[in-house]
MARNU-672736 format. One record per residue: x, y, z of N, C-alpha, C in turn; residue in one letter. Coordinates in steps of 0.1 Angstrom, whole numbers. Layout:
<nodes>
NODE   n_X   n_Y   n_Z  ca_X  ca_Y  ca_Z   c_X   c_Y   c_Z marmar
NODE     X     Y     Z     X     Y     Z     X     Y     Z      A
...
</nodes>
This chain:
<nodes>
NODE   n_X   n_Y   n_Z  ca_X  ca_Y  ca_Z   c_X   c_Y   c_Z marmar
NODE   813  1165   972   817  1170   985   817  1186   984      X
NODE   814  1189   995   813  1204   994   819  1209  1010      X
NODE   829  1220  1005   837  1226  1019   836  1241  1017      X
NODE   836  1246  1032   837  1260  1033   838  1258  1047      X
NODE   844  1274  1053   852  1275  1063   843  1270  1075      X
NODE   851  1270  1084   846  1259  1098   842  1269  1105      X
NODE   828  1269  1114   826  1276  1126   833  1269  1136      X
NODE   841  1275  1145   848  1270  1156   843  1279  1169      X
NODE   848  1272  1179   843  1280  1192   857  1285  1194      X
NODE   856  1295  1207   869  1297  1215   879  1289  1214      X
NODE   875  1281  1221   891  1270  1226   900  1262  1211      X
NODE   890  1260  1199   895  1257  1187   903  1268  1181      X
NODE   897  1283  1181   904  1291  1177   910  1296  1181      X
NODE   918  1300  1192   928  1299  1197   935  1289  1198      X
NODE   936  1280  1198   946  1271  1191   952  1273  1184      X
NODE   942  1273  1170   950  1279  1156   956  1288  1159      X
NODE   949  1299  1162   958  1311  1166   969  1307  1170      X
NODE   974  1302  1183   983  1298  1190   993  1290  1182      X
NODE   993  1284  1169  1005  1279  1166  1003  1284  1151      X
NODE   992  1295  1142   996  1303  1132  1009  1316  1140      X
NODE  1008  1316  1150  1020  1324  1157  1034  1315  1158      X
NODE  1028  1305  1160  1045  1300  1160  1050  1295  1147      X
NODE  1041  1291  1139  1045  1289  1125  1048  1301  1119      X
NODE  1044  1315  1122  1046  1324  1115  1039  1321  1100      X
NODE  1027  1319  1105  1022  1315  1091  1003  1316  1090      X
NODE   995  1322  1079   980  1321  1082   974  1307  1080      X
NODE   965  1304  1090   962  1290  1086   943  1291  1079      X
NODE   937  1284  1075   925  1283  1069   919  1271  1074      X
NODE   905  1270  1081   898  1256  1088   891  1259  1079      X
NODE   887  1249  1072   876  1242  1061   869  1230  1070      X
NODE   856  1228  1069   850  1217  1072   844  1212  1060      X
NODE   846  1203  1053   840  1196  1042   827  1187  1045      X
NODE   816  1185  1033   802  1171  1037   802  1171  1026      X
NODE   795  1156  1027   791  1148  1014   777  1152  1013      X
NODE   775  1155  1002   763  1160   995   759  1151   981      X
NODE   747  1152   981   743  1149   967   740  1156   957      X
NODE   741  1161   947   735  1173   940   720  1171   933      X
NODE   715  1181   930   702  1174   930   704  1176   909      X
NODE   691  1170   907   693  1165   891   683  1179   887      X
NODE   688  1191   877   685  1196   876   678  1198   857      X
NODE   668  1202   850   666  1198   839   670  1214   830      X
NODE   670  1216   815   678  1226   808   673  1238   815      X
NODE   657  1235   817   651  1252   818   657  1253   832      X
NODE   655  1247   843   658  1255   851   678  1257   853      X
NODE   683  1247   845   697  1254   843   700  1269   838      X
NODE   692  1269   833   692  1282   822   686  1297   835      X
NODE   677  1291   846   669  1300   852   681  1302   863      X
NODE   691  1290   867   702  1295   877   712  1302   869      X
NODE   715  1299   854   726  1308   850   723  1324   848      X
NODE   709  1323   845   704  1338   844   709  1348   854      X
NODE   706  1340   870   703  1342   882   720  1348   886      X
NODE   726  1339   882   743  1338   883   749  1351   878      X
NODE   740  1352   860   749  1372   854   742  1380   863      X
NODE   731  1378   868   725  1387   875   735  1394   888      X
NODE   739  1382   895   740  1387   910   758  1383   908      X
NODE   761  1380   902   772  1373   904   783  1362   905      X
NODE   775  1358   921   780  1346   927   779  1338   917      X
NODE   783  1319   918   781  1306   913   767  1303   918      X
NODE   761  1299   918   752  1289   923   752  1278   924      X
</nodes>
C-alpha cells in the first residue's frame, strides 16, 4: 500500500479547513492504493541505492 497526501478540490478543502478551525487542530488528507512492487534483481538494487546517496530521497 502506498499513501501520500490527497489532491482535493475547493469544497473538500474547505471543509477541512472549516472544522481544523473548530478543532483547533492541523488536520493531514492522505489518500492511500494498493500497488504491487515490482521484483527487482541485486544489480539494479545496488543501481537505486547508488541513486538514493546520490540525491537523497528513498526510492
Amino acid at each position: 500500500m502506498l499513501c501520500s497526501f490527497s489532491t482535493l478540490d475547493n469544497t473538500n478543502l474547505e471543509a477541512i479547513q472549516a472544522l481544523e478551525k473548530e478543532l483547533g487542530k492541523m488536520l493531514l488528507s492522505f489518500s492511500c492504493h494498493d500497488i504491487e512492487s515490482a521484483v527487482i534483481d541485486d544489480e539494479e538494487l545496488s543501481k537505486i541505492s547508488e541513486l538514493e546517496k546520490k540525491l537523497g530521497p528513498v526510492l
